[in-house]
TILO-982765 format. One line per field, with one value per atom (N, C-alpha, C, CB): x, y, z; atom name; residue in three letters. Coordinates in nm, 3 decimals. Last residue first. Glycine has a CB too. Layout:
residues N
xx X | ...
yy Y | ...
zz Z | ...
at CA | ...
aa ALA | ...
end
This chain:
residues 100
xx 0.649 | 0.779 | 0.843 | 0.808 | 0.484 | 0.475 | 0.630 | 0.455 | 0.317 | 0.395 | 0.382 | 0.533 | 0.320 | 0.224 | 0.315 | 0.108 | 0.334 | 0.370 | 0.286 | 0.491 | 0.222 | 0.134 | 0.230 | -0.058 | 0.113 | 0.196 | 0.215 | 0.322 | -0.182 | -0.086 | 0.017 | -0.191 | -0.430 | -0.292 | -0.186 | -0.279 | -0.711 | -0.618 | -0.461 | -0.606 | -0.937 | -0.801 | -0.746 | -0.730 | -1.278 | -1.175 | -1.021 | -1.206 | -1.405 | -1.495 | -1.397 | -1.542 | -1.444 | -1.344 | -1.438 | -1.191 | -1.583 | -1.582 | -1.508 | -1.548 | -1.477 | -1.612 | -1.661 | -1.712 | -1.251 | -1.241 | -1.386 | -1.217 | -1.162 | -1.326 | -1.339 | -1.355 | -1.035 | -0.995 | -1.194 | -0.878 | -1.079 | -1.117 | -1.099 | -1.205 | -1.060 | -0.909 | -0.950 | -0.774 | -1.260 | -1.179 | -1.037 | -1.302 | -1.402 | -1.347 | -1.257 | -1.431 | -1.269 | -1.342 | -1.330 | -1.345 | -1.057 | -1.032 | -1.186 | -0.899 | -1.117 | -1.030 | -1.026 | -0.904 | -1.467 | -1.291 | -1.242 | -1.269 | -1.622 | -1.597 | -1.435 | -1.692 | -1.542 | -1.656 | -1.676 | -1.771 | -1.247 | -1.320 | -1.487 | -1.204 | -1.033 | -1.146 | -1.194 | -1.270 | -0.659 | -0.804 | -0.932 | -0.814 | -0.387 | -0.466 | -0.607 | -0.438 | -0.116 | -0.213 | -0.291 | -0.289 | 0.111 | 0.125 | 0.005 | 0.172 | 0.074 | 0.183 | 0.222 | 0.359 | -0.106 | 0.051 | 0.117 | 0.064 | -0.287 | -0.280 | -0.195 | -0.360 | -0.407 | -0.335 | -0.313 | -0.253 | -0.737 | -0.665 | -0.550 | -0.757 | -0.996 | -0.907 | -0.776 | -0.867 | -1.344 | -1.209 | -1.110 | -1.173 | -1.684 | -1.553 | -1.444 | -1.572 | -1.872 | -1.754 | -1.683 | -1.750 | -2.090 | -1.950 | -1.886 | -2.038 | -2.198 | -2.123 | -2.039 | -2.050 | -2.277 | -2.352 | -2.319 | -2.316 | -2.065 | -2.216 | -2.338 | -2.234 | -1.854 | -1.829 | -2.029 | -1.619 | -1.800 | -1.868 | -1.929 | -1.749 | -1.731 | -1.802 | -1.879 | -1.777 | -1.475 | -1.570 | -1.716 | -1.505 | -1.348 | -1.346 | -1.485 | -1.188 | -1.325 | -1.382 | -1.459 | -1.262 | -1.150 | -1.263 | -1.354 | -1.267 | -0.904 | -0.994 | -1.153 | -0.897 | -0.819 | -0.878 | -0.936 | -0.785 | -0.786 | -0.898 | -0.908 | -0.840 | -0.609 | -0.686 | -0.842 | -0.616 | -0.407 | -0.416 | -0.566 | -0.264 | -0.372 | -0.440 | -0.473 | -0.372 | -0.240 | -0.380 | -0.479 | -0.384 | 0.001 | -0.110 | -0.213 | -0.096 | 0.089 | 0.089 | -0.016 | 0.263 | 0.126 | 0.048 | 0.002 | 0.132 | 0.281 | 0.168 | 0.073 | 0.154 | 0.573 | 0.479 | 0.325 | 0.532 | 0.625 | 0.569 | 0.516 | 0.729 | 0.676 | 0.517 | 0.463 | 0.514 | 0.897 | 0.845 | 0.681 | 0.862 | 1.150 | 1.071 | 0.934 | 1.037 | 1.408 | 1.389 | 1.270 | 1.387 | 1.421 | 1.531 | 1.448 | 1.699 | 1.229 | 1.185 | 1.271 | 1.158 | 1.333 | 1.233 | 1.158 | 1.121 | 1.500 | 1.591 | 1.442 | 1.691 | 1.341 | 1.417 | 1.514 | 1.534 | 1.212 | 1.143 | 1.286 | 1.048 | 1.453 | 1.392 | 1.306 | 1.319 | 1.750 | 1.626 | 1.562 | 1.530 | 2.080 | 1.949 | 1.869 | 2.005 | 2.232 | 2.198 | 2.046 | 2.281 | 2.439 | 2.344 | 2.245 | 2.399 | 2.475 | 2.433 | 2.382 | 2.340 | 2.584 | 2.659 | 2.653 | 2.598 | 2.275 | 2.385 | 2.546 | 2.419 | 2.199 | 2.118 | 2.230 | 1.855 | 2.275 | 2.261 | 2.255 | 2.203 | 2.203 | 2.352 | 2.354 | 2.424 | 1.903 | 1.961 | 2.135 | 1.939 | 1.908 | 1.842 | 1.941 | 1.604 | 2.028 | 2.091 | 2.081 | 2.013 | 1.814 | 2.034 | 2.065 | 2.170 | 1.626 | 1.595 | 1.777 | 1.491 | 1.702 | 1.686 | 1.651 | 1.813 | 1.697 | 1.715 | 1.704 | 1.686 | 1.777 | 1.695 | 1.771 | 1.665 | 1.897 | 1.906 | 1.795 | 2.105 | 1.884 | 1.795 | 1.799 | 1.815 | 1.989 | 1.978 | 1.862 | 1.959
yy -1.163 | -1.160 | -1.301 | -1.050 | -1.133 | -1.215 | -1.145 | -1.453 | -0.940 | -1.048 | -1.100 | -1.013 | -0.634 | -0.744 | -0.844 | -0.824 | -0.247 | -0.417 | -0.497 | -0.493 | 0.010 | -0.101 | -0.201 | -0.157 | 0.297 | 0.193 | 0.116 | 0.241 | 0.430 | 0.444 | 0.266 | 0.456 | 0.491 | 0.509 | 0.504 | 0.664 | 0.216 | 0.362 | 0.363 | 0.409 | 0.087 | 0.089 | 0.198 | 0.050 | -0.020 | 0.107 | 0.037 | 0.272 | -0.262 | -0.142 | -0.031 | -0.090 | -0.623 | -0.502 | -0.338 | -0.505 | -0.798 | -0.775 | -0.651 | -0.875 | -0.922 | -0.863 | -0.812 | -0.961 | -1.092 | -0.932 | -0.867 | -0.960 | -1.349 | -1.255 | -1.118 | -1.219 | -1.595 | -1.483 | -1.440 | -1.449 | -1.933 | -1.839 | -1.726 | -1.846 | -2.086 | -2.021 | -1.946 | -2.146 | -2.213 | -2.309 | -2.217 | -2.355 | -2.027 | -2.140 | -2.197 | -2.221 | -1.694 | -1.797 | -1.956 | -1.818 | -1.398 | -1.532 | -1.629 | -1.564 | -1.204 | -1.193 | -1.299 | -1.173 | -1.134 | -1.196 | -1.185 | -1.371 | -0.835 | -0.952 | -0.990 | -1.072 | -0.582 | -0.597 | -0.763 | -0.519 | -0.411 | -0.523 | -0.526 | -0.672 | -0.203 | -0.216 | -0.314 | -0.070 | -0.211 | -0.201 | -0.223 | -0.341 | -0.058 | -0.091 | -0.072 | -0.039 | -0.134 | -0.046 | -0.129 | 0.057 | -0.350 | -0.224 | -0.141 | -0.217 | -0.589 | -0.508 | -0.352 | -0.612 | -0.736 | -0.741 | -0.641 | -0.685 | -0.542 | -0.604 | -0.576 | -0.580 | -0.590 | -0.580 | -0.644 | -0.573 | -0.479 | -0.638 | -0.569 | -0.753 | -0.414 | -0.371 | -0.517 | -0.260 | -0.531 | -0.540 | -0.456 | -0.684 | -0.686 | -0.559 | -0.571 | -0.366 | -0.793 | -0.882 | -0.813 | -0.994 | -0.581 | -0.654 | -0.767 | -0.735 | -0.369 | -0.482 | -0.501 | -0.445 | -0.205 | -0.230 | -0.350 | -0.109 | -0.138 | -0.105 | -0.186 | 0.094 | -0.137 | -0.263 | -0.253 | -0.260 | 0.144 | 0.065 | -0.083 | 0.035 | 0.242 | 0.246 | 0.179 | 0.301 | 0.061 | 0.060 | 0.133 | 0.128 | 0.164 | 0.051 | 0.005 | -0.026 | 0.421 | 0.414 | 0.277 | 0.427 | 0.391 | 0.417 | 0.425 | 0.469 | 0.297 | 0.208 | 0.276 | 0.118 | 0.523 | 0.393 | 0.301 | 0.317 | 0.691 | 0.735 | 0.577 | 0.865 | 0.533 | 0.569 | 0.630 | 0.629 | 0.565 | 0.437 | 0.467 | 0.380 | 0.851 | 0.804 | 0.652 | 0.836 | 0.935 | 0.952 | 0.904 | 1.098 | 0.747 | 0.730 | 0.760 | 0.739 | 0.940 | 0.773 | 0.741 | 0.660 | 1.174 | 1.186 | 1.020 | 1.293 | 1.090 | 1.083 | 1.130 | 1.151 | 1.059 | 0.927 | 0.941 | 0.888 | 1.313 | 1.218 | 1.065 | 1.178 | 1.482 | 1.512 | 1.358 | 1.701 | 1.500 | 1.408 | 1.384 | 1.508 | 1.417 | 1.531 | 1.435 | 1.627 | 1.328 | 1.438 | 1.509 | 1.394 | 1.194 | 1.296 | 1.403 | 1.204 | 1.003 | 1.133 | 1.246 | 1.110 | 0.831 | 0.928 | 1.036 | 0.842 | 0.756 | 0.822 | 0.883 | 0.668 | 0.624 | 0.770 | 0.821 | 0.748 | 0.393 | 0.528 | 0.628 | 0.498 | 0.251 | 0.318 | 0.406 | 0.229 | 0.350 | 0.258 | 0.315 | 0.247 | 0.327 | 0.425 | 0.319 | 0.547 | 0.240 | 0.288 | 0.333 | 0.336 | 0.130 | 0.060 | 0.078 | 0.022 | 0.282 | 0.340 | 0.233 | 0.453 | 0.106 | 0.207 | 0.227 | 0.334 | -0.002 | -0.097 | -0.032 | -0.202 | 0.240 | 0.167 | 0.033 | 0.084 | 0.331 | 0.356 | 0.310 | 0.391 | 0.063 | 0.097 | 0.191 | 0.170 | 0.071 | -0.033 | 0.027 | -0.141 | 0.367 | 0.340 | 0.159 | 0.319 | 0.275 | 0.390 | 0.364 | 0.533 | 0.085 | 0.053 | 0.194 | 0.139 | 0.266 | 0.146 | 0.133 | 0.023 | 0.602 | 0.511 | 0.396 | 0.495 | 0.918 | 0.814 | 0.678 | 0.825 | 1.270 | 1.148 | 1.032 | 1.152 | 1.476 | 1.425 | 1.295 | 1.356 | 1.575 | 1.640 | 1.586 | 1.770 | 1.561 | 1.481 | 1.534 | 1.330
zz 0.408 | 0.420 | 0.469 | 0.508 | 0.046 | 0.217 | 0.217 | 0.244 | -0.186 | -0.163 | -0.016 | -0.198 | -0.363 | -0.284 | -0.231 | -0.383 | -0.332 | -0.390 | -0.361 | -0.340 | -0.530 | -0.414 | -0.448 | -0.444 | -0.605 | -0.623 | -0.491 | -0.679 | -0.714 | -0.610 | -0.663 | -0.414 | -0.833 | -0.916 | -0.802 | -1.010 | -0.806 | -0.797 | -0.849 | -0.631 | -1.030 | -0.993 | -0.955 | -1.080 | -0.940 | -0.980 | -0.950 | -0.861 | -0.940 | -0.940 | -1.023 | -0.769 | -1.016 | -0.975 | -0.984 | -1.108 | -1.062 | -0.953 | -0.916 | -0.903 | -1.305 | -1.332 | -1.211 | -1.391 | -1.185 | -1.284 | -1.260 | -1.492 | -1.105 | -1.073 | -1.130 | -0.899 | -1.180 | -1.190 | -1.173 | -1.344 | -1.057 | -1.124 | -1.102 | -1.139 | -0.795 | -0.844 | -0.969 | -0.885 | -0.703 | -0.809 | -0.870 | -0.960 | -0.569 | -0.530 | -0.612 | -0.504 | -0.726 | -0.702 | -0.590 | -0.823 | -0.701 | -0.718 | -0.685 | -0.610 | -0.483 | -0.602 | -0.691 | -0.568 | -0.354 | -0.375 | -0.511 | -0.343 | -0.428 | -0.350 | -0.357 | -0.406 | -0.536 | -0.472 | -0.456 | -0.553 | -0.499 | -0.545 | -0.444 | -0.518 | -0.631 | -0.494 | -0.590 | -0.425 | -0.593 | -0.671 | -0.555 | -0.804 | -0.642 | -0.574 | -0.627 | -0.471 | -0.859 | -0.782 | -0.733 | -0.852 | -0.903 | -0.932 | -0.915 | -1.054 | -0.844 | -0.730 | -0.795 | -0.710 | -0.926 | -1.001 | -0.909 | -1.188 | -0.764 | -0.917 | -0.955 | -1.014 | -0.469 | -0.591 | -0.709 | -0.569 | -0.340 | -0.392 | -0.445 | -0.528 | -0.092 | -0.145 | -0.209 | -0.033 | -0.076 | -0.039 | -0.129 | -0.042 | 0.027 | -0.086 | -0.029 | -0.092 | 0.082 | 0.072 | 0.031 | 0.004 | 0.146 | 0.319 | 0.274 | 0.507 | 0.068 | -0.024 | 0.077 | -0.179 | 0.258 | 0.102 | 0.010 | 0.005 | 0.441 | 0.488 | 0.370 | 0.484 | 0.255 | 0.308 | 0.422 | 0.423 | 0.219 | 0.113 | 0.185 | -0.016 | 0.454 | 0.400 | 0.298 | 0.395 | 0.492 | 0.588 | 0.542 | 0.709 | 0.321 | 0.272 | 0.375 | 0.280 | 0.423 | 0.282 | 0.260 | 0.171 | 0.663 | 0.629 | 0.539 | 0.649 | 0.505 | 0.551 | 0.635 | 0.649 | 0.402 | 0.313 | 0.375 | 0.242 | 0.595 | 0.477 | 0.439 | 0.325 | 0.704 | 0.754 | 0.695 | 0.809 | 0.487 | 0.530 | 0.621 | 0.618 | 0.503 | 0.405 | 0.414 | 0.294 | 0.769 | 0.745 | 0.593 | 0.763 | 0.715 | 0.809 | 0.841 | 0.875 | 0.549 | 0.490 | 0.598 | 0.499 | 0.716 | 0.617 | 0.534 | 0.526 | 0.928 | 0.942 | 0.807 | 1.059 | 0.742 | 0.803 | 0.825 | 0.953 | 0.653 | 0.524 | 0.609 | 0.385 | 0.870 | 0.827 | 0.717 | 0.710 | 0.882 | 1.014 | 0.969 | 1.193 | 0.666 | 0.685 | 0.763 | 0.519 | 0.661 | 0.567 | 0.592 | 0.430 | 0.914 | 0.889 | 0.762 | 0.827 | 0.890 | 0.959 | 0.960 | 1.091 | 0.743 | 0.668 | 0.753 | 0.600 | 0.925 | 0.775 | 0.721 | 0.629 | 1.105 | 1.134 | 0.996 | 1.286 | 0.951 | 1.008 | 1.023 | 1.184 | 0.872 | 0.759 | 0.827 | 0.656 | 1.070 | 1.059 | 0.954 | 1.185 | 1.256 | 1.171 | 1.108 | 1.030 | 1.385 | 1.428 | 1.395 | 1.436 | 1.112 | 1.232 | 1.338 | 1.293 | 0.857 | 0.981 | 1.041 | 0.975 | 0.634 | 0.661 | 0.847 | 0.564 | 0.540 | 0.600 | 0.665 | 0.469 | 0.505 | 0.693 | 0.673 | 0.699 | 0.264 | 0.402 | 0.525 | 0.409 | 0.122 | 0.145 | 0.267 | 0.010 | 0.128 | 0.159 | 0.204 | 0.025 | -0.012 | 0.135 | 0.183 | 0.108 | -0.245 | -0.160 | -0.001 | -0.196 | -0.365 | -0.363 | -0.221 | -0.625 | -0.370 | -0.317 | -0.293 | -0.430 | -0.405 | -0.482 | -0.361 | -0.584 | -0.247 | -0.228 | -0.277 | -0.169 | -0.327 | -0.381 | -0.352 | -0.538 | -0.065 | -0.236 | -0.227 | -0.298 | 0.158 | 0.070 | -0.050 | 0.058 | 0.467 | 0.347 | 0.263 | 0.381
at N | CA | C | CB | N | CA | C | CB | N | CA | C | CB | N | CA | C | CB | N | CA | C | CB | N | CA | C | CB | N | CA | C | CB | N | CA | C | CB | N | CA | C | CB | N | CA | C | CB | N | CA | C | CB | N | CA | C | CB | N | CA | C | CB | N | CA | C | CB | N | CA | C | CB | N | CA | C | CB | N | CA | C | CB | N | CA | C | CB | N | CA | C | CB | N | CA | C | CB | N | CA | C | CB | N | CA | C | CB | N | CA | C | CB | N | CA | C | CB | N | CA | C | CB | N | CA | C | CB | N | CA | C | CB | N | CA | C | CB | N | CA | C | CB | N | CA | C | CB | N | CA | C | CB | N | CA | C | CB | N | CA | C | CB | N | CA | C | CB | N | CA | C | CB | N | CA | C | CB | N | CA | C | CB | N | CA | C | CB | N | CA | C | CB | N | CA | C | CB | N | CA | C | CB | N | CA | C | CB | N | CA | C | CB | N | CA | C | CB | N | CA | C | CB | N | CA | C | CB | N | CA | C | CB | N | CA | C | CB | N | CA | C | CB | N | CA | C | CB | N | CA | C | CB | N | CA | C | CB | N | CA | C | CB | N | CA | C | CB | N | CA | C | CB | N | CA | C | CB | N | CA | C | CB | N | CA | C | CB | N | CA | C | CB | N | CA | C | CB | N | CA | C | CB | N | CA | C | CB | N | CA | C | CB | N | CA | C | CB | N | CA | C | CB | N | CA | C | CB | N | CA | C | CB | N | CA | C | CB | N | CA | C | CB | N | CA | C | CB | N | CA | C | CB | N | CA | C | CB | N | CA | C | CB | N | CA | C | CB | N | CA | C | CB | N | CA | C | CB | N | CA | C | CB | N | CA | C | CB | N | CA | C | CB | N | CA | C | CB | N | CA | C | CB | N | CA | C | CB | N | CA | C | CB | N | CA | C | CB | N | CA | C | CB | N | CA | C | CB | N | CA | C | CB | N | CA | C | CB | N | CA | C | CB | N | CA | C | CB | N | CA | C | CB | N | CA | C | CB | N | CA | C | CB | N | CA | C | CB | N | CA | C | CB | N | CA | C | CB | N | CA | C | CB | N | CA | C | CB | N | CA | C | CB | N | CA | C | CB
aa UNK | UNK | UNK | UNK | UNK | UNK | UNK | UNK | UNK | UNK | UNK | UNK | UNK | UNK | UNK | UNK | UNK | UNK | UNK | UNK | UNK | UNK | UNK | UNK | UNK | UNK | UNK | UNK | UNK | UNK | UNK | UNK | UNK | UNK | UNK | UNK | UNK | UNK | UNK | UNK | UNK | UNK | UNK | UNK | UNK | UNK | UNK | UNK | UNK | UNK | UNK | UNK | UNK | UNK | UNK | UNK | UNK | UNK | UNK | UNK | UNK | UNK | UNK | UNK | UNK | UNK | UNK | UNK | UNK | UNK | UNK | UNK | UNK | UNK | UNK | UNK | UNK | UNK | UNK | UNK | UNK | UNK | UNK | UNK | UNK | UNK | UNK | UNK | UNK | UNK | UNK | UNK | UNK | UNK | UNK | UNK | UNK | UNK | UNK | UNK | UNK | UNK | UNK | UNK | UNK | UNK | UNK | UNK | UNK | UNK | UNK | UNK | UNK | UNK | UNK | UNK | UNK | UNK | UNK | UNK | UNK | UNK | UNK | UNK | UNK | UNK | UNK | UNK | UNK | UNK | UNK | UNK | UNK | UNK | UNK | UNK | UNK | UNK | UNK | UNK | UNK | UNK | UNK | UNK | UNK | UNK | UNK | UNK | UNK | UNK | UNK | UNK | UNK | UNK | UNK | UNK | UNK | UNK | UNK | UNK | UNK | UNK | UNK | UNK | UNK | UNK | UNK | UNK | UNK | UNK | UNK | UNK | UNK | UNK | UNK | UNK | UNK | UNK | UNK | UNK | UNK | UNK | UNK | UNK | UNK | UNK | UNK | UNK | UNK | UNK | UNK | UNK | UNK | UNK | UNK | UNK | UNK | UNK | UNK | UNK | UNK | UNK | UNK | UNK | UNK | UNK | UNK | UNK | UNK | UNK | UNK | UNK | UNK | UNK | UNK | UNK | UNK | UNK | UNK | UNK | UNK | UNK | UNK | UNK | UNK | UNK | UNK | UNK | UNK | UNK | UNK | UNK | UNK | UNK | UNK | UNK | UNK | UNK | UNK | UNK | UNK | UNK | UNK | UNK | UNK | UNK | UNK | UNK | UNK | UNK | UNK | UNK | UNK | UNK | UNK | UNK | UNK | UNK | UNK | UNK | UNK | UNK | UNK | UNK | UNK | UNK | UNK | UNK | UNK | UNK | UNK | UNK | UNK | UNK | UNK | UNK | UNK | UNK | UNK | UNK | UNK | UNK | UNK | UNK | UNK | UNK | UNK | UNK | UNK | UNK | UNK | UNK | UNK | UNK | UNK | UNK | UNK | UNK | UNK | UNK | UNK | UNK | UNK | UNK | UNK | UNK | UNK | UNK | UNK | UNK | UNK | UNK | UNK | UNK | UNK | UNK | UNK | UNK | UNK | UNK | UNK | UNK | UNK | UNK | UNK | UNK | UNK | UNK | UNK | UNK | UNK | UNK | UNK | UNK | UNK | UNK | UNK | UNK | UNK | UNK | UNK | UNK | UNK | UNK | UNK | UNK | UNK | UNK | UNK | UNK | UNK | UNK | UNK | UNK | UNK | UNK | UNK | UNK | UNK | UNK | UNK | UNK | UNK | UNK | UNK | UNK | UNK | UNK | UNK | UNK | UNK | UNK | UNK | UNK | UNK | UNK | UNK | UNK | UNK | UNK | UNK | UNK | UNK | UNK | UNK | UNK | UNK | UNK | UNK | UNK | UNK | UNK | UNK | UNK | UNK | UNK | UNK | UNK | UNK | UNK
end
């Protein structure tokens, strides 16, 4: 499998293949794209472990589920006040948010 997989595709796949799972369809195309997600999950939380030596309320937040931001405390106040003036950087990675 070498073509481009949309969200509709992958879903239609694995409902096709019972067998097959979202790890082993992304190890079909290539075994390297998990541990590479795993060494950057790993960078980030070492990072976060760094900063967190200077500012141990920092945190990583989304915004709107479209990147990831570093905050230097909470996201939000007691009273549910937006804390913006807390934010440091937005990275360019695409990030949902939600619960399952």
């Amino acid at each position: 499998m070498k073509k481009r997989m949309y969200e509709r595709d992958v879903i239609a796949f694995l409902a096709e293949n019972h067998d097959e799972t979202a790890l082993s369809l992304i190890d079909s195309v290539d075994p390297k794209l998990v541990k590479a997600f795993e060494k950057a999950d790993r960078a980030l939380k070492k990072a976060l472990d760094d900063i967190c030596k200077y500012f141990p309320d920092a945190h990583y937040y989304t915004s709107g589920g479209d990147s990831l931001c570093l905050l230097l405390g909470r996201s939000h106040g007691d009273y549910h006040e937006s804390q913006q003036q807390l934010e440091v950087c937005q990275g360019i990675s695409k990030v949902d948010g939600g619960d399952w």
